[in-house]
C-alpha positions as CSV (number, residue, x, y, z in Angstrom):
1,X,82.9,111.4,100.2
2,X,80.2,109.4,99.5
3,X,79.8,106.4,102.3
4,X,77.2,103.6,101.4
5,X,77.2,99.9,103.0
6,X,78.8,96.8,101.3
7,X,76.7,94.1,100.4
8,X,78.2,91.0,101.9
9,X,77.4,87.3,102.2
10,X,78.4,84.9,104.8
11,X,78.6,81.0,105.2
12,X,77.6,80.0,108.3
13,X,80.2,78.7,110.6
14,X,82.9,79.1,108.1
15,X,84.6,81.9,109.8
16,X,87.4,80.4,111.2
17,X,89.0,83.3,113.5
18,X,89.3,86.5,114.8
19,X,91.6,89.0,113.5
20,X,95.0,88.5,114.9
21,X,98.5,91.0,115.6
22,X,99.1,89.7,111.9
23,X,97.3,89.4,109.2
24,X,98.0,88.1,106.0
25,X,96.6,89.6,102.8
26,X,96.5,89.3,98.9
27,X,95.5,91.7,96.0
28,X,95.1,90.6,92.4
29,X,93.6,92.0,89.3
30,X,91.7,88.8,87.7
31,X,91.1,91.2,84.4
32,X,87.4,89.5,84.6
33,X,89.6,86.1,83.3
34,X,89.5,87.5,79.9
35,X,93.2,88.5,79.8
36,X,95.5,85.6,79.8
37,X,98.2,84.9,77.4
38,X,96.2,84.8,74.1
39,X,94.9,88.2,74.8
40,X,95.3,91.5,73.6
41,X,92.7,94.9,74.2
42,X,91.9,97.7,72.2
43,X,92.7,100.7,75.1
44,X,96.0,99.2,75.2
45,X,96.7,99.7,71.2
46,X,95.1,95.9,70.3
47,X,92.3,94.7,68.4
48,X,90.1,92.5,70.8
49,X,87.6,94.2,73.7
50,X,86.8,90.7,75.0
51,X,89.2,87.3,75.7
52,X,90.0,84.9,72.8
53,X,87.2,83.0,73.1
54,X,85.3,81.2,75.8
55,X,87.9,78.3,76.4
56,X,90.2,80.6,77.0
57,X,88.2,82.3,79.3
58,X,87.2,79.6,81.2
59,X,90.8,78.4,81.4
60,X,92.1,81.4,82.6
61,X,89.2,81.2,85.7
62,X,90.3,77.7,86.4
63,X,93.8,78.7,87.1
64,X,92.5,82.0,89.4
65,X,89.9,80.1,90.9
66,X,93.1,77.4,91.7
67,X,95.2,79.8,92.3
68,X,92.9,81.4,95.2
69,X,92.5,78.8,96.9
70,X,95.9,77.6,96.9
71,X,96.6,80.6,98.8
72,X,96.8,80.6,102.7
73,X,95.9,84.6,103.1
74,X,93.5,85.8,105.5
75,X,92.0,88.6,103.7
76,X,92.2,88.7,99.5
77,X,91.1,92.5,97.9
78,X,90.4,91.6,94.2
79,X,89.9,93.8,91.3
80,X,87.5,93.1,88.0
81,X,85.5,90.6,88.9
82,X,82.3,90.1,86.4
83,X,79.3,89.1,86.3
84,X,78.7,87.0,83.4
85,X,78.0,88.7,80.2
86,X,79.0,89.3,76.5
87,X,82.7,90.6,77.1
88,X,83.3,87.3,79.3
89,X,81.5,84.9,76.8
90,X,79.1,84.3,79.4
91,X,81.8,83.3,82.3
92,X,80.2,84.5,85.7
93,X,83.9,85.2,86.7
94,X,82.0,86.9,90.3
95,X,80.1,83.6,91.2
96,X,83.1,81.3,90.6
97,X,85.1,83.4,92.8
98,X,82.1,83.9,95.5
99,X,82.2,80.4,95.7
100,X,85.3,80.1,97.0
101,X,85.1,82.8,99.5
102,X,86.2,81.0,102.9
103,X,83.9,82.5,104.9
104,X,82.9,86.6,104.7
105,X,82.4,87.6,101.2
106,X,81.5,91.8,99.6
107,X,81.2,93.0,96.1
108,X,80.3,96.1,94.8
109,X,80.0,97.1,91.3
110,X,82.4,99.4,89.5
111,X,80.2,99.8,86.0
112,X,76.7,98.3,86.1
113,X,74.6,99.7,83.6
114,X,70.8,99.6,84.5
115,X,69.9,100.6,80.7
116,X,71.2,97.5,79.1
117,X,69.7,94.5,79.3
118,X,71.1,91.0,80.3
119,X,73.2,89.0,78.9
120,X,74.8,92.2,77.9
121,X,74.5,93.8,80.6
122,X,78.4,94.5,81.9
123,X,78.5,94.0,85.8
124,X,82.3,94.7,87.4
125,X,84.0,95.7,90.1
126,X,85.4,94.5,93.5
127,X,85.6,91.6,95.3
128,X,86.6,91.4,98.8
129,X,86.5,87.9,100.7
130,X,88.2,86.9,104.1
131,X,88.6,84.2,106.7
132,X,88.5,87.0,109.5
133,X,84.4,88.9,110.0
134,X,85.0,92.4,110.1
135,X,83.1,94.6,112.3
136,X,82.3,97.1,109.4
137,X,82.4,97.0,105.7
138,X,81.5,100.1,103.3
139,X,82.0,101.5,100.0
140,X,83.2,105.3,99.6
141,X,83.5,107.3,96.6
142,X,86.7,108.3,94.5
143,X,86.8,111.1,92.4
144,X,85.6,110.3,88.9
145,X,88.2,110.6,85.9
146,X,85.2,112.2,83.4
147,X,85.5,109.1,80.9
148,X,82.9,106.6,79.4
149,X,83.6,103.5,78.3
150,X,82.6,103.2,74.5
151,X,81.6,106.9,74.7
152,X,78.5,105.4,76.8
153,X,79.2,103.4,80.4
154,X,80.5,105.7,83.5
155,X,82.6,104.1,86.2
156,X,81.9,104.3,89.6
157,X,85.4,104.5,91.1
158,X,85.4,103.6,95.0
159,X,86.7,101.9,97.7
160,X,86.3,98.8,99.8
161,X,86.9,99.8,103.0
162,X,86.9,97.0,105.8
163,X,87.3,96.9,109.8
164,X,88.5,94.2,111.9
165,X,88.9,94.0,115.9
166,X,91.0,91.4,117.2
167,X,90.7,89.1,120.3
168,X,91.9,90.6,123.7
169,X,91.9,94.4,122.5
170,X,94.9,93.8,120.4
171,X,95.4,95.6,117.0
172,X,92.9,97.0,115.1
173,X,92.7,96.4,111.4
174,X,91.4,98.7,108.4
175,X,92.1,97.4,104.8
176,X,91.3,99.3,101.7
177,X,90.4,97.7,98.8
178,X,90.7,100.2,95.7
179,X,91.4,100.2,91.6
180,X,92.3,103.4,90.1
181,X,92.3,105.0,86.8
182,X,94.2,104.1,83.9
183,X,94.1,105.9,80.8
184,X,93.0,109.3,82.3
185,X,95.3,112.1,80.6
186,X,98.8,112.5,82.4
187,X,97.7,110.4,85.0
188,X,95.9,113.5,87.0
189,X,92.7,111.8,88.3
190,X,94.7,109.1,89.3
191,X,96.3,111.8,91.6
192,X,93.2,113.1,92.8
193,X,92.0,109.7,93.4
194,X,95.0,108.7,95.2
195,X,94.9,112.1,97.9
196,X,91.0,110.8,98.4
197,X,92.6,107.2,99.5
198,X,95.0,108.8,101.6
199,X,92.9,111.3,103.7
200,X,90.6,108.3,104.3
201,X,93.6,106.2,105.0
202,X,95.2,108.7,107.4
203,X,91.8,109.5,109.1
204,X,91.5,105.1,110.0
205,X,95.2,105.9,110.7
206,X,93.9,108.5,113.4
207,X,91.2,106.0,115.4
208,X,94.5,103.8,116.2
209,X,94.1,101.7,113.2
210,X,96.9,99.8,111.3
211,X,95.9,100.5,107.9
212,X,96.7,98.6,104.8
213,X,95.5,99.7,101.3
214,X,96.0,96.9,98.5
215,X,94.6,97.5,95.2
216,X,95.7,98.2,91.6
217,X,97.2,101.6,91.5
218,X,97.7,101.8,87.6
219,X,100.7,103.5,88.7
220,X,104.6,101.7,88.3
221,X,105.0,101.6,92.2
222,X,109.1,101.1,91.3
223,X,111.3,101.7,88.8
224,X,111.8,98.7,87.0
225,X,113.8,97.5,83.7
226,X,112.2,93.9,82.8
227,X,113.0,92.9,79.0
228,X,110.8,94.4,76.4
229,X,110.4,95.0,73.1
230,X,107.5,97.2,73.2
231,X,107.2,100.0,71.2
232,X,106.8,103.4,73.4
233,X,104.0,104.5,72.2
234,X,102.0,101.6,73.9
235,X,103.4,103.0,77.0
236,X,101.1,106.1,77.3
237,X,99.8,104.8,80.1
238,X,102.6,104.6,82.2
239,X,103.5,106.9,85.0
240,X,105.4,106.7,88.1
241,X,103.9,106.4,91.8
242,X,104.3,110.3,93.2
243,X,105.9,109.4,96.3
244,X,106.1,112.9,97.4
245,X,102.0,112.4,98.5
246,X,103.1,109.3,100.9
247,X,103.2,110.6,104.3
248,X,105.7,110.1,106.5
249,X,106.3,106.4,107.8
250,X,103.7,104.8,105.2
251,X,105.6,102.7,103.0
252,X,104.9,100.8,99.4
253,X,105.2,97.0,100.2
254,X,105.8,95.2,96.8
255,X,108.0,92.7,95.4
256,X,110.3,94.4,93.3
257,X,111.3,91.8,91.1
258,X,108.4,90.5,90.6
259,X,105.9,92.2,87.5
260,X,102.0,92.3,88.1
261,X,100.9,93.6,84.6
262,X,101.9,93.7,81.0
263,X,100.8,95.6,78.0
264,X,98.4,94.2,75.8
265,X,98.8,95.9,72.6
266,X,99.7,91.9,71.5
267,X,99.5,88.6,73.2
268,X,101.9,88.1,75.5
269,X,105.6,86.5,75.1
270,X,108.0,86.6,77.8
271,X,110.4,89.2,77.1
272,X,108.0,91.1,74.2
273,X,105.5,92.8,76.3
274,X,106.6,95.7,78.6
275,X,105.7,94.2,82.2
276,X,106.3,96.3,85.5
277,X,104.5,96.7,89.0
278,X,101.1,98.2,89.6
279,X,99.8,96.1,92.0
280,X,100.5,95.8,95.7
281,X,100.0,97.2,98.7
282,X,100.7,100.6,100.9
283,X,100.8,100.6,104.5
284,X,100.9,102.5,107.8
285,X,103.7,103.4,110.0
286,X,104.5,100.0,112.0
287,X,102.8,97.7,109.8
């Protein structure tokens, strides 16, 4: 694995504690704000490759950027933040969330293209911000799933990985920040991506660590039956969580009746669109 140092920023003075014997954290795909209702994308069997237009797209990053900071979490681990550019119709979806960062803020770049030039430039990847300073904060490497985007852009798959000490030599904290292949054939580099996560999961495990990964698995982390009437073939993408790699005492911590994603083969209407749950969080024995 490949281990290389987050770039982080920090506001002075606006760190409001150390990490605690509980910490709260939230994940969340922002889909770059270019995926709200009026949307629909080409890999998923649509038309469009970028948000309805720039209203939209500024509306949807309105309602994260409210969203975020009506949330009382200590650490949030987003996915598909972007720099502004063409597919965003100019919407510097990273800065507006920077901004918000209460404290301790990393990013690290997912596709970033030196060969084209701004303002088409496409910047994205992950976001990490948090009340709490870690000690340490890093990227390492995932296994690759061999695709390009357009037949042109690779993806840098990786993960966020960052370390918090509490007051008084209480717990020690790793979280794992991570967004994993979608549309790779029969879901087998998401597989190999997923047994990189876990050995570097169980190896924090190992120093004492409580471990929490949080992330967008692109993987239905439950069974789930929420009304559709999407046709199957939009759901090639779909495949079940193996929880036969889970080992023993980690647990998937979701809401189960609760969806994260829907497909986007149309725009979306409640009960049309085949939702189910991608999103959320695995975590180590005790947490």
């Amino acid at each position: 694995m490949t281990h290389c140092k987050l770039h982080i920023t920090e506001t002075p003075n606006a760190l409001s504690r150390a990490a605690g014997d509980e910490i709260a954290v939230m994940t969340w795909n922002i889909g770059y704000a270019n995926l709200g209702a009026t949307s629909d994308f080409f890999s998923d069997g649509g038309k469009a490759w970028r948000g309805a237009s720039q209203a939209d797209v500024l509306e949807n990053l309105e309602g994260i950027k409210s969203q975020l900071g009506m949330a009382n979490c200590d650490v949030f681990l987003l996915q598909e933040l972007a720099r502004g550019n063409i597919e965003t119709f100019g919407a510097d979806t990273l800065s507006a969330v920077r901004g918000l960062s209460p404290g301790w803020f990393g990013f690290s770049a997912s596709i970033n293209p030196k060969w084209m030039p701004p303002p088409i430039r496409l910047v994205h990847g992950l976001g990490s911000m948090s009340r709490v300073s870690p000690l340490e904060a890093e990227t390492i490497d995932l296994p690759s799933d061999g695709s390009r985007i357009l037949g042109l852009i690779t993806q840098n798959y990786h993960a966020q990985v960052l370390r918090f000490a509490s007051e008084g030599g209480g717990k020690c904290w790793t979280l794992i920040n991570i967004h994993l292949a979608a549309f790779d054939e029969g879901a087998n580099a998401r597989r190999g991506q997923l047994a990189a996560v876990f050995e570097l999961a169980q190896a924090e495990a190992a120093t004492g660590a409580d471990v929490i990964i949080g992330g967008d698995w692109n993987l239905r982390l439950a069974e789930t039956n929420f009304p559709s009437t999407t046709e199957e073939k939009y759901l090639f993408w779909v495949h079940d969580f193996p929880t036969e790699m889970l080992a023993t005492g980690w647990q998937i911590a979701i809401d189960p009746s609760t969806p994260t994603v829907r497909t986007l083969e149309r725009s979306y209407k409640r009960g049309e669109n085949y939702t189910t749950i991608i999103d959320g969080f695995i975590v180590s024995p005790g947490v």
